[in-house]
N, C-alpha and C positions, 0 to 999 in steps of 0.2 A: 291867522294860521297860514302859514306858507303853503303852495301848492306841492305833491310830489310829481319828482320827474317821471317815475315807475311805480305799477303795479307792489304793494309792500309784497315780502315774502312770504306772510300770513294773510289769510282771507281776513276781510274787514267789510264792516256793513260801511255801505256807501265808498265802496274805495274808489270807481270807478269817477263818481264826483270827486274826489279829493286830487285828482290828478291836473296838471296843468293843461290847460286846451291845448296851450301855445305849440306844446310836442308833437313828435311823429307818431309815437306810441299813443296818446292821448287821442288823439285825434285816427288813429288805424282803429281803437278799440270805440270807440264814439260810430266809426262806420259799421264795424262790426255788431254793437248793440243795433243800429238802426236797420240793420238789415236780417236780425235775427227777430225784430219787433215787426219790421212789416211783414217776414216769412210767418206770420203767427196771426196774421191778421192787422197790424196797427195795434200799434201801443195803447190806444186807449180803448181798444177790444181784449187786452189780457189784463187775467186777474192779477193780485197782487201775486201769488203764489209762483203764477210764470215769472213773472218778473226777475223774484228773488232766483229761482231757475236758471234766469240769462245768464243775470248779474253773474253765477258761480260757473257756470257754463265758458262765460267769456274767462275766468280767472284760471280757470283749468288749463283754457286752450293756450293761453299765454302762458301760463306754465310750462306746461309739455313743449312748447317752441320754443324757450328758454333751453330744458333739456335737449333738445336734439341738437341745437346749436353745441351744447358742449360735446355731444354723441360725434358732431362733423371736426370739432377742432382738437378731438383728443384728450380735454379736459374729465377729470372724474365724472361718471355716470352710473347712475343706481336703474340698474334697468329694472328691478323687480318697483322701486318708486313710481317709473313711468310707464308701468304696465297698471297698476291700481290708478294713477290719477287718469290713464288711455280707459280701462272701463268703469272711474266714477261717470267721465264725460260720454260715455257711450250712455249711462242709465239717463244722466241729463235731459238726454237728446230724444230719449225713448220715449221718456215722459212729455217734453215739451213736441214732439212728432216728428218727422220728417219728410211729413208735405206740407208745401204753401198752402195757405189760408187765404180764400179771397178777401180782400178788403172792403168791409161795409163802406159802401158809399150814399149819402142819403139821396131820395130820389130828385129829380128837377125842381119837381114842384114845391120841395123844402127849401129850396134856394131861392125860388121866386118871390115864396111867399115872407120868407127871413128879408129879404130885400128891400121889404115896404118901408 
C-alpha cells in the first residue's frame, strides 16, 4: 500500500498512519498529535477513547485550515460547513479539556531499582 501525501477528504480510522512521514504535512500533524498527547498527560496515560478524540480533532483542524486557505484566495467557501466542523472541534476539545496534564513521571527509585 502506498503512503498518502494528504489527509483523505473523508475521515478514516487510522489515517493519520497512512500518511507518508517523509511530508510537511505528515510530519506538521505527527507534531501536532504529539503535543495534543503530551497536553493530555502522555500518550500512554490516555484512554483509548481520547485517543480516537485527537485523532478527529487533528482531522477537523486540518480541515478547517484547508478551508480558510480557500476563505484568503478567493476560492468557493461554505461558510455555514466551517462553522459546524469550527463547533464539532470546539466539543472535541471540551471533552478532551483545555488544561495541561502533568505528566506521570515514575519516581527515582523506579529507575534505580529497574536498573539492576
Amino acid at each position: 500500500m502506498s503512503k498518502k501525501q494528504c489527509p483523505p477528504a473523508r475521515y478514516q480510522p487510522d489515517w493519520l498512519a497512512s500518511l507518508d512521514k517523509r511530508t510537511a504535512i505528515a510530519q506538521t500533524l505527527a507534531n501536532r498529535h504529539q503535543q495534543l498527547c503530551d497536553d493530555l498527560g502522555g500518550l500512554d496515560q490516555l484512554s483509548y477513547q481520547q485517543k480516537a478524540l485527537i485523532d478527529r480533532a487533528l482531522f477537523l483542524e486540518f480541515h478547517l485550515q484547508q478551508e480558510e486557505a480557500k476563505l484568503a484566495t478567493g476560492a468557493e467557501f461554505d461558510s455555514g460547513k466551517w462553522v459546524q466542523a469550527c463547533n464539532a472541534l470546539n466539543g472535541l476539545f471540551s471533552k478532551l479539556g483545555l488544561q495541561r496534564q502533568a505528566k506521570v513521571v515514575p519516581a527515582l527509585e523506579t529507575y534505580i531499582r529497574g536498573s539492576k
